[in-house]
RODO-2510 file (C-alpha; in nm, 4 decimals, decimal comma):
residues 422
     n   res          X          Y          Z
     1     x    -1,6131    -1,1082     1,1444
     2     x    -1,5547    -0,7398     1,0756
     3     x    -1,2629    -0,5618     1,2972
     4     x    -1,3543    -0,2724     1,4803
     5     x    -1,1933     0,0710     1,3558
     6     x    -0,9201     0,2096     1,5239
     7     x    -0,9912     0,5859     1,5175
     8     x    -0,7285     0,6750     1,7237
     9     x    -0,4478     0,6034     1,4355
    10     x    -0,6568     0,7856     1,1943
    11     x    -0,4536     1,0529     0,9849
    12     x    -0,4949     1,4398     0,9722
    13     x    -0,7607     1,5000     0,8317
    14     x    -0,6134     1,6788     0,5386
    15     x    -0,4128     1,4308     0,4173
    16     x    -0,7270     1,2135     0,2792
    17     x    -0,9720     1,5146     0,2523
    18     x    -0,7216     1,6504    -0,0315
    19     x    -0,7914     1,4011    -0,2484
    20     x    -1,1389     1,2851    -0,1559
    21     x    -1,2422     1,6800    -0,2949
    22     x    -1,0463     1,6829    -0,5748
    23     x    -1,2288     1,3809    -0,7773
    24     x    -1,5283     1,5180    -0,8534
    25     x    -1,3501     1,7870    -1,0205
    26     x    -1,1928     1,5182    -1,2528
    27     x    -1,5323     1,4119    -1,3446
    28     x    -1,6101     1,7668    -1,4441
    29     x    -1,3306     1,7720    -1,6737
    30     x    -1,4105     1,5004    -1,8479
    31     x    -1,7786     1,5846    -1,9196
    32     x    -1,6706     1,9309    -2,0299
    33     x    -1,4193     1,7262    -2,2524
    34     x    -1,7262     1,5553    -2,3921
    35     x    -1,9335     1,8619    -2,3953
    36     x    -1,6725     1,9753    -2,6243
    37     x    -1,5303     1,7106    -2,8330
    38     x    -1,9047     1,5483    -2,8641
    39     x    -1,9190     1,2640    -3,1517
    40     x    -1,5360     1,2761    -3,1897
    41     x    -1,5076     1,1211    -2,8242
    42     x    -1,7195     0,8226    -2,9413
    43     x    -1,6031     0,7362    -3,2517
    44     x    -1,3126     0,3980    -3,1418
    45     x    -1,1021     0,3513    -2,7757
    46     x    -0,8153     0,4424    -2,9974
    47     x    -0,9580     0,8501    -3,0350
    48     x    -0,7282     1,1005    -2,8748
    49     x    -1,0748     1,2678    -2,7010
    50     x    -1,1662     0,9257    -2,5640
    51     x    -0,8039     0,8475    -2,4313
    52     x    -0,7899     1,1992    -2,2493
    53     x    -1,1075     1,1387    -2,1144
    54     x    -1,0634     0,7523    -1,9883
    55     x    -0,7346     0,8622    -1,7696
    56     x    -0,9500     1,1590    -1,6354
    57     x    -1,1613     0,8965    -1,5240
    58     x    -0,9107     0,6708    -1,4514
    59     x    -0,6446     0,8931    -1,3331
    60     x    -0,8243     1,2017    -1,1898
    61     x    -1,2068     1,0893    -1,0849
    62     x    -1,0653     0,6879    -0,9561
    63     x    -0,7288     0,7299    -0,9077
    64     x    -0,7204     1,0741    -0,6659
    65     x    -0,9866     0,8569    -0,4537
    66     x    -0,8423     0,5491    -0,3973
    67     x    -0,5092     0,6927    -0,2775
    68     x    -0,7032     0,8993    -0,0031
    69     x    -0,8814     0,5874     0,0746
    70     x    -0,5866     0,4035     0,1186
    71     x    -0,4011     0,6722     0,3011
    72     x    -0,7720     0,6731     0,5844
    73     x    -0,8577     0,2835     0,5321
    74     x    -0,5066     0,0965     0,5875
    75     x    -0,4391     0,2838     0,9849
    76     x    -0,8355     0,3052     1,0657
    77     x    -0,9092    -0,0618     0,9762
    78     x    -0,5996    -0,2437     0,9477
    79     x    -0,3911    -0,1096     1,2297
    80     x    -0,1475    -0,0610     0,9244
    81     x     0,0659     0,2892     0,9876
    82     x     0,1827     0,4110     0,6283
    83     x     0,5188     0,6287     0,7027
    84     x     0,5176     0,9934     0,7009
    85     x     0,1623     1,0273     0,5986
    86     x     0,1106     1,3849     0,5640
    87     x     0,4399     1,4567     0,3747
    88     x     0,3148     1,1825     0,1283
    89     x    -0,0245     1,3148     0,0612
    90     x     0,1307     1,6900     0,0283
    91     x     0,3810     1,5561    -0,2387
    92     x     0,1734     1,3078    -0,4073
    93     x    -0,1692     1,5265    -0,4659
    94     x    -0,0029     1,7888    -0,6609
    95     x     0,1761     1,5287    -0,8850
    96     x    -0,1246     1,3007    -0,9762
    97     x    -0,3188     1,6055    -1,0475
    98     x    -0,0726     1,8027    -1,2540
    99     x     0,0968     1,4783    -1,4332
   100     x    -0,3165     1,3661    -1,4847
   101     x    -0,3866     1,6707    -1,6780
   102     x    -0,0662     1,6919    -1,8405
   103     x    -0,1420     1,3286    -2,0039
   104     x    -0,4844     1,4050    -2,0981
   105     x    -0,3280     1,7206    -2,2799
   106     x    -0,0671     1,5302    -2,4472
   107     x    -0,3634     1,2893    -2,6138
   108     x    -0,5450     1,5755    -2,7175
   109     x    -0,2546     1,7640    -2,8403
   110     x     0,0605     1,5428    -2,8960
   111     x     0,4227     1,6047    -2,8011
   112     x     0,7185     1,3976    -2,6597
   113     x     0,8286     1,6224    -2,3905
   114     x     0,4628     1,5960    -2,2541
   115     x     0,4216     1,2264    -2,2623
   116     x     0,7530     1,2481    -2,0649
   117     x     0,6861     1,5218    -1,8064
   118     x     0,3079     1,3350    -1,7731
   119     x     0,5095     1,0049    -1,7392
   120     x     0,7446     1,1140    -1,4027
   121     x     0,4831     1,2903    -1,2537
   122     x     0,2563     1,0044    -1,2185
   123     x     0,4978     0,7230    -1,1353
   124     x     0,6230     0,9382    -0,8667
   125     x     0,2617     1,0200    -0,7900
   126     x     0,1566     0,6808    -0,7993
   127     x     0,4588     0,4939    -0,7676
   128     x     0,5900     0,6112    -0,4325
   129     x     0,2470     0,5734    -0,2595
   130     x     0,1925     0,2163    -0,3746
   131     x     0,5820     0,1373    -0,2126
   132     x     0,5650     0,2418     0,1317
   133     x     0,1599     0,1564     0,1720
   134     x     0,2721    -0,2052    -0,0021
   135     x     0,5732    -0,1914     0,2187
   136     x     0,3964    -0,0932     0,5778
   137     x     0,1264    -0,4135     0,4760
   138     x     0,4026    -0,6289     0,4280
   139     x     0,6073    -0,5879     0,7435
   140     x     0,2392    -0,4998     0,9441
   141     x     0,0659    -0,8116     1,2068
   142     x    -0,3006    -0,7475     1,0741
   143     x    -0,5910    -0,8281     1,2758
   144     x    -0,7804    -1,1257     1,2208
   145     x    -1,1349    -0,9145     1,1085
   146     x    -0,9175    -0,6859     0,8804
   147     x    -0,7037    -0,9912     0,6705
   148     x    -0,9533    -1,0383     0,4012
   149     x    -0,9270    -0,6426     0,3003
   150     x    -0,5527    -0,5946     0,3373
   151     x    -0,4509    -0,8998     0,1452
   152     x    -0,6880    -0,7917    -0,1505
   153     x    -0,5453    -0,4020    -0,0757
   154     x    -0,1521    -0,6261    -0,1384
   155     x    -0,2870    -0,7484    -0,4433
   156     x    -0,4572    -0,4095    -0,5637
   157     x    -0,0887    -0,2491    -0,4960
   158     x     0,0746    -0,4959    -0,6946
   159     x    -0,1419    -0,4200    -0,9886
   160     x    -0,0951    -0,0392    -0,9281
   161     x     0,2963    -0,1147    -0,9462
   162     x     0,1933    -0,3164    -1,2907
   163     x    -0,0025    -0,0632    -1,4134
   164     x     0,2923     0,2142    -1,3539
   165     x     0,5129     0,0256    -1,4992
   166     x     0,3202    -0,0974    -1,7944
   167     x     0,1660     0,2796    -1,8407
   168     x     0,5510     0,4393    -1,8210
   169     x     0,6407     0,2205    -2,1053
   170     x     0,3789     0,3221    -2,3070
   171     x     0,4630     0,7406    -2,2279
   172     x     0,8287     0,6384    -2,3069
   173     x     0,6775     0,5170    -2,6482
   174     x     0,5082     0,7776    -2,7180
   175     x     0,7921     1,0530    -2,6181
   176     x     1,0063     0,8473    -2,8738
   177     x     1,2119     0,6910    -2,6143
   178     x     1,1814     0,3290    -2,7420
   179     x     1,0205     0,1426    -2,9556
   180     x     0,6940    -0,1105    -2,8337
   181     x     0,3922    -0,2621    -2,9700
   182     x     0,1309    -0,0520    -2,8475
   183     x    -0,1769    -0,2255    -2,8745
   184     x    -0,1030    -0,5458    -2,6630
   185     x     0,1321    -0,3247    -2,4424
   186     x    -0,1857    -0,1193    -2,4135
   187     x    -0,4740    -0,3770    -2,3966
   188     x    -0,2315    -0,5291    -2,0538
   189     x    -0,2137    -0,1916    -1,8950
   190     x    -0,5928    -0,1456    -1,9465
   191     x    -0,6509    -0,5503    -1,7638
   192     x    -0,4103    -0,4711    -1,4927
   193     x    -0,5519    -0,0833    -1,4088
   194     x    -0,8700    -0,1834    -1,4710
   195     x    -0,8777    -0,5124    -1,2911
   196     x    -0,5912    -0,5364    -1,0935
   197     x    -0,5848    -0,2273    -0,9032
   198     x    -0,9243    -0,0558    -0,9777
   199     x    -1,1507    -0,3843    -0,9257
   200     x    -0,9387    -0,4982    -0,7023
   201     x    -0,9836    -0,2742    -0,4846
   202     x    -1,3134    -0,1967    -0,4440
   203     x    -1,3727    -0,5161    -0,3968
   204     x    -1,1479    -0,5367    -0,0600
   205     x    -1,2235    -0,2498     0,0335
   206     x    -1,6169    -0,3449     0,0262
   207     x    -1,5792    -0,6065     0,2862
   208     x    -1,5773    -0,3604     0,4878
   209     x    -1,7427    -0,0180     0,3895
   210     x    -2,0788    -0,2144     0,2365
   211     x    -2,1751    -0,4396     0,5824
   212     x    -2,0715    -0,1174     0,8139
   213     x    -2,2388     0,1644     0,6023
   214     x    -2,5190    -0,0318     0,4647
   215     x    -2,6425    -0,2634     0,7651
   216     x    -2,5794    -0,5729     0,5788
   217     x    -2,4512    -0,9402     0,6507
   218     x    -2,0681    -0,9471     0,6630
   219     x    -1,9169    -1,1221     0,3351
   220     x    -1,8603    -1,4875     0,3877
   221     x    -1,5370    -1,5742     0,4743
   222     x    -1,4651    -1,8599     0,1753
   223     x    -1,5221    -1,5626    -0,0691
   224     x    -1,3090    -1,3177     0,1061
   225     x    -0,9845    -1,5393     0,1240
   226     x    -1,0347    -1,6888    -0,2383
   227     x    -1,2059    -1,4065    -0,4892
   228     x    -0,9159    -1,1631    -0,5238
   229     x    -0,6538    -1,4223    -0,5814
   230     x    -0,8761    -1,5664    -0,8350
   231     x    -0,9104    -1,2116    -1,0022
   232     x    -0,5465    -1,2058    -1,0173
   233     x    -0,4817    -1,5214    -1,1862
   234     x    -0,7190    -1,4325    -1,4184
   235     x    -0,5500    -1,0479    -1,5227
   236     x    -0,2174    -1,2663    -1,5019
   237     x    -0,3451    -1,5629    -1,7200
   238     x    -0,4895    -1,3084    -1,9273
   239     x    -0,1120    -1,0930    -1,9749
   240     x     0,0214    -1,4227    -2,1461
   241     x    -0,1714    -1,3426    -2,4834
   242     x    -0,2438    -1,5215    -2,7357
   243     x    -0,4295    -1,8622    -2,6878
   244     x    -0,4498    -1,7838    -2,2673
   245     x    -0,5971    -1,3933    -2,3008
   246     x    -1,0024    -1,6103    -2,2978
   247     x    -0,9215    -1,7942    -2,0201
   248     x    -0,7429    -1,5018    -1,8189
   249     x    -1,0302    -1,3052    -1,9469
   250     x    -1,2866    -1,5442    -1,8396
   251     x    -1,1206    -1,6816    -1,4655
   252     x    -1,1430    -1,2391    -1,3885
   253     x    -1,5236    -1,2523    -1,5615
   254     x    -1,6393    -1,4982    -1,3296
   255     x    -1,4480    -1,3940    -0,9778
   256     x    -1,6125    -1,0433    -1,0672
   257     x    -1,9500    -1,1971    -1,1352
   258     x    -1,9681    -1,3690    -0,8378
   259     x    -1,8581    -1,0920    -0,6282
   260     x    -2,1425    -0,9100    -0,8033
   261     x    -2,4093    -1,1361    -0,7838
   262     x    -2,3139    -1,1642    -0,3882
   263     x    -2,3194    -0,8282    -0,2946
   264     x    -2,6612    -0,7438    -0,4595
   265     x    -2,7273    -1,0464    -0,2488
   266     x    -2,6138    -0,8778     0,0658
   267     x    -2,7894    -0,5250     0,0004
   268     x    -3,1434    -0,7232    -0,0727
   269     x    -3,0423    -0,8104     0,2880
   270     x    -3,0083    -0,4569     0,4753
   271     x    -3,1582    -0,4425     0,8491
   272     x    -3,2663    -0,0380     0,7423
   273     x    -3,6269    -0,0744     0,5205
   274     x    -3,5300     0,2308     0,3360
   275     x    -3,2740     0,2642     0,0821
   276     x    -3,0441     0,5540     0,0427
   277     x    -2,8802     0,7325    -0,1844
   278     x    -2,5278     0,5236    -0,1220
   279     x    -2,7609     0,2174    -0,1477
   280     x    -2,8701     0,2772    -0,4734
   281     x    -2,5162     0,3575    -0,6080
   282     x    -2,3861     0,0733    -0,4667
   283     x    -2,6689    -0,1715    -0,6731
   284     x    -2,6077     0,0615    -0,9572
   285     x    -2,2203    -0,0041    -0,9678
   286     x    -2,2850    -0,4010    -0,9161
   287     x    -2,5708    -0,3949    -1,1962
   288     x    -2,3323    -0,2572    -1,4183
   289     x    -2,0339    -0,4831    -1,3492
   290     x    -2,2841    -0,8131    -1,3910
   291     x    -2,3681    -0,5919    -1,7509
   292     x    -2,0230    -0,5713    -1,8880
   293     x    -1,9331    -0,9357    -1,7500
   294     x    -2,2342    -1,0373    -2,0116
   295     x    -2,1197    -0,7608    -2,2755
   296     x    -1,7775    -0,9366    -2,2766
   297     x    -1,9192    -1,2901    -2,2753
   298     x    -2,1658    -1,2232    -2,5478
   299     x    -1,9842    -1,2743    -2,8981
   300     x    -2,0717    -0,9551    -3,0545
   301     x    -1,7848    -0,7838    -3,2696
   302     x    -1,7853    -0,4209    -3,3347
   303     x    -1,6053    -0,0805    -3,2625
   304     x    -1,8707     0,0078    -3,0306
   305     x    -1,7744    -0,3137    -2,7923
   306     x    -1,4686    -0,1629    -2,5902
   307     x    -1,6749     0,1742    -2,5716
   308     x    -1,9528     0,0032    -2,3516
   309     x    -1,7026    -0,1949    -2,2272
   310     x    -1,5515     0,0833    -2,0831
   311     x    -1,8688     0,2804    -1,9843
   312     x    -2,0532    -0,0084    -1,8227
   313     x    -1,7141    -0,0613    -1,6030
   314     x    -1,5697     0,2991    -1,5390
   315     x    -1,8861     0,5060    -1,5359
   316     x    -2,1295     0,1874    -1,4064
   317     x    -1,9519     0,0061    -1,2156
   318     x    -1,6187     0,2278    -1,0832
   319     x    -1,7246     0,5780    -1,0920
   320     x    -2,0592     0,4939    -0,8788
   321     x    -1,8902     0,2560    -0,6201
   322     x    -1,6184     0,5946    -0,5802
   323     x    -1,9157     0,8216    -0,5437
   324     x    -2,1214     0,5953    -0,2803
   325     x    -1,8289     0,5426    -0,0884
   326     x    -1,7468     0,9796    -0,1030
   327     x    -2,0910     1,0442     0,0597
   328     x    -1,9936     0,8056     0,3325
   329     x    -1,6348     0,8491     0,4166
   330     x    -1,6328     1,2204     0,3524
   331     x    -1,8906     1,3501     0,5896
   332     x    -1,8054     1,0626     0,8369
   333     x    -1,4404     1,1928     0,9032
   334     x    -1,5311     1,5914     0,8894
   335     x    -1,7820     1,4737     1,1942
   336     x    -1,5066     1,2580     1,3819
   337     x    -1,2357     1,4897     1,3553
   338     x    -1,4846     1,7924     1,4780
   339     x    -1,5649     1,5551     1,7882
   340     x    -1,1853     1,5657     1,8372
   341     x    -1,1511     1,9042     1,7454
   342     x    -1,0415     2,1054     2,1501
   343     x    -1,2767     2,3526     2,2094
   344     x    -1,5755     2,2202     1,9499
   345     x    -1,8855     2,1475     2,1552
   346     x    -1,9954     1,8034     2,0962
   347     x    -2,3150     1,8809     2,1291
   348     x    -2,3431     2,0804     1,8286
   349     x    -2,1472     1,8634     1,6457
   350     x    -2,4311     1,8272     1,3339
   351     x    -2,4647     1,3859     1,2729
   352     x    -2,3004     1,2274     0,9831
   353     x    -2,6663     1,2324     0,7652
   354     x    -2,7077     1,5817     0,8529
   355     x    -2,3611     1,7081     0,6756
   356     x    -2,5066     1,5237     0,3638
   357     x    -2,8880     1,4765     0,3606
   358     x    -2,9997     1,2124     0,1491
   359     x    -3,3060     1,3865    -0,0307
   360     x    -2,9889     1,5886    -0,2101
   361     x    -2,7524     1,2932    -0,2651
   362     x    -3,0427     1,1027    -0,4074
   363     x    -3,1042     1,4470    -0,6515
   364     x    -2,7270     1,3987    -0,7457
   365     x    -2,7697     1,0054    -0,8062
   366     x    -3,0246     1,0788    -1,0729
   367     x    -2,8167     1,2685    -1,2404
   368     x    -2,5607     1,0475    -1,2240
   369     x    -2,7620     0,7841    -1,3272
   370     x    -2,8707     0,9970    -1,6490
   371     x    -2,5295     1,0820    -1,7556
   372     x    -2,4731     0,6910    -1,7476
   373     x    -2,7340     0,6047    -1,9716
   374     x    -2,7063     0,8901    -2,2093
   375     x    -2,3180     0,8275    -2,2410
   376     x    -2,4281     0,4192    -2,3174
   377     x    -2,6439     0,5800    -2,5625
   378     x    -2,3814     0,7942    -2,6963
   379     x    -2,1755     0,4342    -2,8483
   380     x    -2,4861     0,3863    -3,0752
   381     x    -2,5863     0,7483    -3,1776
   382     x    -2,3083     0,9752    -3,0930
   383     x    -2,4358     1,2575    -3,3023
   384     x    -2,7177     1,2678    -3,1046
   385     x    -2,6336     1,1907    -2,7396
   386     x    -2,2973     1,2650    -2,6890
   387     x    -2,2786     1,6259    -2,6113
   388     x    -2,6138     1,5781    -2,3841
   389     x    -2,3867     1,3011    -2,2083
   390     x    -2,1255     1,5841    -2,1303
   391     x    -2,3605     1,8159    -2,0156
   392     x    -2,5146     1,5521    -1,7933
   393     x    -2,1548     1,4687    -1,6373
   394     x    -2,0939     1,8134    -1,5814
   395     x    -2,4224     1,8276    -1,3658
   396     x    -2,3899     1,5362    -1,1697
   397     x    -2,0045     1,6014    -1,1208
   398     x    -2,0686     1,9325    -1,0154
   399     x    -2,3387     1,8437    -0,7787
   400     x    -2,1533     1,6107    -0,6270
   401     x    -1,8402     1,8223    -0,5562
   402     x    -2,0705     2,0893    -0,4266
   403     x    -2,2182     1,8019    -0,1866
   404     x    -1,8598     1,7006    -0,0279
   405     x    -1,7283     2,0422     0,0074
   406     x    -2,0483     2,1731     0,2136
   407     x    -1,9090     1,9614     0,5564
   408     x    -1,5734     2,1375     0,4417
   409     x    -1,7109     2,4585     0,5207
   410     x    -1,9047     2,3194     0,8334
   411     x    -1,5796     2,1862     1,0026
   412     x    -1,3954     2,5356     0,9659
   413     x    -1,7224     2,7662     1,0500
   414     x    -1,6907     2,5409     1,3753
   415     x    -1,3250     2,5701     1,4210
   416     x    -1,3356     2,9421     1,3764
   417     x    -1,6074     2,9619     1,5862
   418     x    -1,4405     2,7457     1,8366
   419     x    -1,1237     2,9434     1,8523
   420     x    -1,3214     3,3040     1,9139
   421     x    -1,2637     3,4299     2,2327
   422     x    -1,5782     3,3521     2,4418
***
């Protein structure tokens, strides 16, 4: 059982919409980063181009969308009212976006003072949203249809606040603050951002987005309650170290492989015969989880591991479950909040697949789905793919920030219009 929205508690429209817009531009950055840096980007995790560009990702492209999302999901679906949303989303935008670049700077060119700066900005950014969102779920009576997503949305806050804290440590380290031992400080705030709060939750938050914007069966209720606690016994498991990281490592494997292997399930299942463009994203972003499940299960050594690692899972699996659920959420609340607007005429109100047609979002996929394989490519034979990678990003990211911001500009050409004296 799915619980019915509650569009009435839904937030201004700006205080999602400001993020929502700003990922793709993230993604932009990051392929001009690879345009620029090329090989150098490729070469080991531990490269200061290939650090910049994984918070980018992480940070500006993953992170800018899933605070919008929780900012429109928690009210909207949960009945959950997160205090004082507008004055959060005005402080916390600028913050994440200016402490986001400011890290990705201080990788590329390094200096305490930046690692600091980058380091306040984004636990305020981060940190201050994740407390009164975790805080309003807490004291909040959800409805029975919406448990499933806000417990996993607890969870995926908890591994936010992890990831803050973990990530601030590892700033302070690197601004000369204290002293730590980065690589298994750093290999926990990767499990715990990747896992914890990324994986996390998309996975709650497809309970609900995949059966209402895809036409599919709802998610069983035995995997609902039991999947994300499993996924975060296996990130905590995994935190121990030493002779518990392979069994941490392998409990999160398996709750993600199932979740996988369900939902593909589910989509083979849709009531529409034809697929769209936010269909084939979503298969694309499963495929590509089941892939690096098997890359990490397969005992194969090398420096090129962690890099398709981190491509199968950030540009498979997260970046294409972000950009299916844009072309959904995005037009769907410029067309509700212009049925609200006073003095719109509903009648002219354009429907949600006509703010985004397909036959375009499907152009943008490809590309998307290009970039993917050429930046997989790119771990083998960097010299040769790398730089095409970039270019490809820079297309598809490009395209698909042109594709949000067009209902932009349709829901103020119909407020102005609206507002003209008659």
């Amino acid at each position: 059982m799915q619980r019915a929205l509650t569009l009435t508690k839904t937030p201004p429209l700006a205080a999602p919409l400001r993020f929502l817009l700003t990922a793709p531009w993230f993604g932009l950055l990051a392929g001009a980063l690879l345009l620029w840096q090329g090989p150098d980007a490729c070469a080991t995790r531990w490269a200061p181009a290939t650090l910049a560009l994984t918070h980018l990702i992480t940070l500006g492209f993953l992170g800018t969308t899933m605070v919008g999302a929780v900012l429109q999901m928690l009210p909207v679906v949960a009945a959950v009212e997160v205090p004082d949303t507008p004055l959060l989303a005005r402080a916390a935008w600028p913050a994440l976006g200016a402490g986001t670049l400011l890290l990705a700077g201080s990788f590329l060119y390094p200096h305490p003072a930046g690692f600091a700066l980058a380091g306040v900005l984004l636990a305020g950014a981060l940190g201050v949203p994740c407390a009164l969102c975790l805080w309003a779920l807490l004291r909040a009576r959800v409805a029975d249809g919406a448990r499933a997503m806000a417990g996993g949305m607890r969870l995926a806050l908890g591994g936010l606040a992890v990831t803050v804290l973990l990530g601030g440590a590892l700033a302070g380290l690197f601004a000369g603050a204290w002293t730590l031992p980065p690589v298994p400080v750093t290999d926990r705030h990767a499990a715990w951002g990747l896992l914890g709060w990324i994986a996390m939750l998309v996975t709650s938050v497809s309970y609900q987005v995949i059966p209402m914007f895809q036409a599919t069966p709802v998610y069983h209720a035995r995997l609902k309650r039991w999947l994300a606690p499993i996924l975060l016994a296996g990130v905590a498991v995994f935190s121990l170290g030493g002779p518990f990281a392979l069994a941490g490592g392998a409990l999160a494997a398996l709750a993600l492989a199932v979740h996988a292997g369900y939902s593909l399930r589910l989509l083979a299942q849709r009531r529409r015969k034809e697929a769209e463009a936010t269909t084939w994203y979503w298969r694309l972003a499963f495929g590509c989880l089941l892939a690096a499940v098997a890359v990490w299960a397969w005992p194969w050594q090398g420096e090129a591991r962690p890099l398709v690692l981190g491509v199968l899972f950030l540009g498979g699996f997260a970046m294409s479950a972000v950009s299916g659920m844009l072309y959904k959420i995005v037009p769907f609340l410029v067309w509700y909040h212009l049925q609200e607007a006073p003095g719109v005429d509903r009648k002219r109100v354009p429907k949600i697949g006509e703010l985004v047609p397909d036959r375009r979002a499907r152009r943008q996929f490809a590309c998307h789905a290009l970039a993917l394989a050429l930046t997989l490519a790119a771990c083998a034979w960097p010299q040769w793919t790398a730089r095409a990678a970039g270019l490809a990003w820079l297309l598809s990211c490009g395209a698909l920030a042109w594709e949000l911001t067009t209902p932009v500009w349709r829901y103020r050409r119909s407020l102005l219009r609206a507002a003209q004296p008659s």
